[in-house]
ZATOR-38767 format. One line per field, with one value per residue (C-alpha): residue number from 1; residue in one letter; x, y, z. Coordinates in steps of 0.05 Angstrom, whole numbers, always signed. Layout:
REM ZATOR-38767
k <- [NUM_...]
r <- [A_...]
c1 <- [X_...]
c2 <- [Y_...]
c3 <- [Z_...]
END
This chain:
REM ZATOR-38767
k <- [1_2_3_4_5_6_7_8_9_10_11_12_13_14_15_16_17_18_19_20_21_22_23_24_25_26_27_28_29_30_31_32_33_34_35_36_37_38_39_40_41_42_43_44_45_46_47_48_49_50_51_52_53_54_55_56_57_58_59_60_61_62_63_64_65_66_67_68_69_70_71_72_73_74_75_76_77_78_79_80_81_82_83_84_85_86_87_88_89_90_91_92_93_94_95_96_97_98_99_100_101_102_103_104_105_106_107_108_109_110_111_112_113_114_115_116_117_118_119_120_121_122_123_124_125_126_127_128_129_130_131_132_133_134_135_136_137_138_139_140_141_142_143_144_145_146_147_148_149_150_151_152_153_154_155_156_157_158_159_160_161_162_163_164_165_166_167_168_169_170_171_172_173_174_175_176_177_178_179_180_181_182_183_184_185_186_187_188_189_190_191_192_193_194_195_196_197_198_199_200_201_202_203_204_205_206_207_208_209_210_211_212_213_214_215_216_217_218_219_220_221_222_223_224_225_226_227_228_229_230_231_232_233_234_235_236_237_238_239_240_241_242_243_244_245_246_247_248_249_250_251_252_253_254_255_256_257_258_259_260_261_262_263_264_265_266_267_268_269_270_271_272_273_274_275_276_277_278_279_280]
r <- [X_X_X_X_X_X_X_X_X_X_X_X_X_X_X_X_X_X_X_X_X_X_X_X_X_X_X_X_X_X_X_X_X_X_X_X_X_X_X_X_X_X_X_X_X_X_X_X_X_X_X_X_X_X_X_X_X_X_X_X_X_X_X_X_X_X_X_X_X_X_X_X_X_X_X_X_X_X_X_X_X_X_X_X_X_X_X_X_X_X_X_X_X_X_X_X_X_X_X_X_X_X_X_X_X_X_X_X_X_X_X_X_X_X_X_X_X_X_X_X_X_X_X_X_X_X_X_X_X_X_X_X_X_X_X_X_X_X_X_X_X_X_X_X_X_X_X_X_X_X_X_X_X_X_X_X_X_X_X_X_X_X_X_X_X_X_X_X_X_X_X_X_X_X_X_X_X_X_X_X_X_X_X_X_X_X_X_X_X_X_X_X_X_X_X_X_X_X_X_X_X_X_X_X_X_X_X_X_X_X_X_X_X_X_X_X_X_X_X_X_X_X_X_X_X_X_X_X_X_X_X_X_X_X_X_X_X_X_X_X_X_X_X_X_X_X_X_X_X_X_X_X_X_X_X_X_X_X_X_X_X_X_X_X_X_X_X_X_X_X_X_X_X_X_X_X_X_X_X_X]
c1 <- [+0_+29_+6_-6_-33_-70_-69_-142_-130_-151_-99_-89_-57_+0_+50_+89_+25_+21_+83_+80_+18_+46_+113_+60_+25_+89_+97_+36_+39_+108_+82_+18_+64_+49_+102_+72_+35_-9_-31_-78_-74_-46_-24_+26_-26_-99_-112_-157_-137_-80_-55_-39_-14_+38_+80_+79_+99_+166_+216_+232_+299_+263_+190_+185_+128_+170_+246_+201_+162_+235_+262_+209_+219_+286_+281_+228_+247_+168_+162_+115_+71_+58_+0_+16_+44_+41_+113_+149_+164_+218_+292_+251_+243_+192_+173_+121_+110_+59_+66_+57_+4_+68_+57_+123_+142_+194_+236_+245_+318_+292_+304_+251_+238_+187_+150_+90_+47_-21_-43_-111_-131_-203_-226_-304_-367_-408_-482_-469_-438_-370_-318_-253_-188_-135_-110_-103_-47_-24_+20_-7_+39_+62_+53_+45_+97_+98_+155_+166_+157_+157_+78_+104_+90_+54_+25_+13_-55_-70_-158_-193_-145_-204_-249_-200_-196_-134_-89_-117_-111_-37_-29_-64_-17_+37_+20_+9_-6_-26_-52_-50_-105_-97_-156_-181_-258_-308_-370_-417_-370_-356_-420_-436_-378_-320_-345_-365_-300_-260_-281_-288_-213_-190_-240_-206_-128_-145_-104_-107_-129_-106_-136_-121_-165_-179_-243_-285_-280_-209_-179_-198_-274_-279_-296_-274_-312_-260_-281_-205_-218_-182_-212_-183_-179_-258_-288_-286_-287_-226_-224_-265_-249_-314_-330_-332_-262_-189_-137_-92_-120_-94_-117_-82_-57_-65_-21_-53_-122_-89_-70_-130_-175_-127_-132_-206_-216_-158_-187_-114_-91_-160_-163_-161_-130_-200_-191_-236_-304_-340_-398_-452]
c2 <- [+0_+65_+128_+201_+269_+325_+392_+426_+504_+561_+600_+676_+734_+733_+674_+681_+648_+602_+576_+581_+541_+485_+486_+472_+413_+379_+382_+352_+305_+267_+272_+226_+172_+195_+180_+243_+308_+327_+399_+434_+473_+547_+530_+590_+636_+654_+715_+738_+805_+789_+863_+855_+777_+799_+829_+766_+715_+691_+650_+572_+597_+657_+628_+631_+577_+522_+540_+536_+458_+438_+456_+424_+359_+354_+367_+322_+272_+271_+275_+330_+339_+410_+417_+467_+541_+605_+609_+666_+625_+682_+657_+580_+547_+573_+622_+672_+721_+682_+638_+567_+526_+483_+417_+403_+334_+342_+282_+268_+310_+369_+363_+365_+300_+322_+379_+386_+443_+446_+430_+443_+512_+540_+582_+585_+625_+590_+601_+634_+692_+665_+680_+639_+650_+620_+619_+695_+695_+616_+572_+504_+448_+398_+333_+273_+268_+205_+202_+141_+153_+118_+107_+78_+111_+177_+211_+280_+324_+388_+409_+421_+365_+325_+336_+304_+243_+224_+255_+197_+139_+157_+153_+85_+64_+81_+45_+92_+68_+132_+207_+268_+317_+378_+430_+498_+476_+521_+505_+497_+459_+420_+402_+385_+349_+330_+261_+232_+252_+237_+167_+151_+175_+125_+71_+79_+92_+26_+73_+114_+174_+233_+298_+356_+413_+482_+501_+565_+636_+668_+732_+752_+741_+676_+609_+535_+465_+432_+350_+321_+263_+193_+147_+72_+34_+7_+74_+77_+133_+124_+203_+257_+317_+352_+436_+471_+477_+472_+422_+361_+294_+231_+162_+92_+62_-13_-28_-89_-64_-39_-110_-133_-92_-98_-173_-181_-122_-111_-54_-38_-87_-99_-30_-23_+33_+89_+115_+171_+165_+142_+192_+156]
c3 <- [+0_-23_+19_-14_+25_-24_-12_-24_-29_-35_-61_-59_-91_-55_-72_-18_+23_-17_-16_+64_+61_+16_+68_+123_+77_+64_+139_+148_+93_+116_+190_+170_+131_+65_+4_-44_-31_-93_-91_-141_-209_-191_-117_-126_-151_-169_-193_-249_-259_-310_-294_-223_-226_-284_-226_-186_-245_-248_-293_-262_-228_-195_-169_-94_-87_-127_-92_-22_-48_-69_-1_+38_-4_+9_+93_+101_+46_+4_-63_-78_-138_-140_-190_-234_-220_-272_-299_-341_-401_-431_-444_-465_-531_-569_-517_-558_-491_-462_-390_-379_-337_-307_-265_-216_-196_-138_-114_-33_-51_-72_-153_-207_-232_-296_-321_-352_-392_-386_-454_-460_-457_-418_-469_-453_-444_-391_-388_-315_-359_-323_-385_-395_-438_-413_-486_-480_-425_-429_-485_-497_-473_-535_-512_-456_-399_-357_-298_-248_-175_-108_-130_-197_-270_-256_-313_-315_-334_-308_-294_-366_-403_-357_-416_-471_-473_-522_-469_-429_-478_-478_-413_-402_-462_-413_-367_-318_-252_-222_-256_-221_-246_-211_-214_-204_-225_-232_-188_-245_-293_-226_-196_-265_-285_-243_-208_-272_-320_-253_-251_-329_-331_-283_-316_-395_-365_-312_-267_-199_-210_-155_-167_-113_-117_-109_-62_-38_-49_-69_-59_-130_-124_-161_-132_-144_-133_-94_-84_-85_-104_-101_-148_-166_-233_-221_-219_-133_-99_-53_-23_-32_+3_-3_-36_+41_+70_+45_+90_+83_+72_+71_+18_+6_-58_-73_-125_-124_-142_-211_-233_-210_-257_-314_-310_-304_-353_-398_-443_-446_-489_-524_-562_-630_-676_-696_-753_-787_-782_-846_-867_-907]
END
């Protein structure tokens, strides 16, 4: 049985919180036996006036929230999966002058053991006249990352990727044991949404899924679902963290329970190539 702790914020403007509240979850975390801490999409910061958070975004080298996750890591020797944080993207590859939605995966020593972008970007008008575009200030990630961990092969998503499901069928052909989906849901997309795509995610990859959340009212006015959920290969709800409060909670991994399923139900191995669809 394999341990993990998620974080459920609610983040603020001001990273430097942040980053003391993550400090203080990777305290917790290590004291309760667990081998990862998952925290949510934009632990570092939430902030939807794009004016004011331009002053707090940094490059990699320069970002308070991951140099304070890294040290924590290392001190009290936890991975860490910090969810994603909004990094300065200037002086990188292809950088075109927008940020990117970054997922984290620290090792118990401190060093970053894979990076991902968010690659799907939240560019909607919801009928609560809530208006989205991440595209606007965000560059699309290019492609799948998968890094091993005490948990074994964790694949990265980050929130919205949720609703695409080819990111998923690559990751289940990776043979991921575990995916972190970090989130900053919106309540109606949520209470809508997140149980079922939660669970169907974990169903097609026949893989944990671990999705630390953002919850309640933030600094800047909006307000997130929350529900971190744990949810096994079957479809189980494992841990759900409920939409009131933010804290530290605590789930087991069965190992176990993945080769289980995958015997008894090996999708896996039984899908086909889909080509176009043929229009008669």
């Amino acid at each position: 049985m394999a341990r993990v702790a998620l974080f459920q914020m609610t983040s603020g403007i001001d990273p430097q919180a942040n980053a003391d509240a993550i400090v203080n979850a990777v305290a917790q975390a290590k004291a309760g036996g667990a081998m990862m801490l998952f925290t949510p999409e934009m632990c570092g910061l939430i902030d939807k006036d794009r004016t004011r958070a331009r002053a707090s975004i940094r490059k990699e080298a320069d970002d308070v929230v991951l140099a304070a996750a890294r040290k924590a890591a290392a001190e009290h020797g936890i991975w860490v999966a910090l969810g994603s944080l909004a990094i300065d993207r200037e002086g990188e590859e292809g950088a075109d002058g927008r940020y990117a939605n970054r997922t984290f995966v620290i090792d118990d020593k401190g060093a970053i053991a894979a990076r991902y972008d968010k690659m799907h970007m939240f560019d909607v008008d919801l009928a609560t006249g809530e208006r989205w575009r991440e595209s606007a200030a965000y560059e699309p990630g290019k492609g799948a990352v998968v890094v091993e961990t005490p948990l074994g092969r964790l694949g990265l998503a980050i929130c919205y990727d949720l609703r695409f499901p080819a990111l998923f069928e690559a990751l289940g052909q990776a043979k991921c044991d575990v995916i972190a989906i970090p989130a900053a849901f919106t309540v109606p997309t949520g209470a809508a949404h997140w149980h079922l795509l939660q669970r169907a995610r974990a169903v097609e990859a026949s893989a944990w899924v671990v999705s630390s959340a953002q919850v309640g009212t933030h600094e800047d006015g909006r307000a997130t679902y929350g529900h971190s959920l744990v949810v096994d290969p079957w479809g189980g709800v494992a841990l759900d963290m409920g939409g009131e409060a933010a804290g530290v909670a605590f789930a087991e991994i069965d190992p176990s329970r993945t080769a289980e399923v995958r015997a008894q139900l090996p999708s896996l191995s039984n899908r086909r190539p889909v080509g176009a669809a043929a229009v008669s």
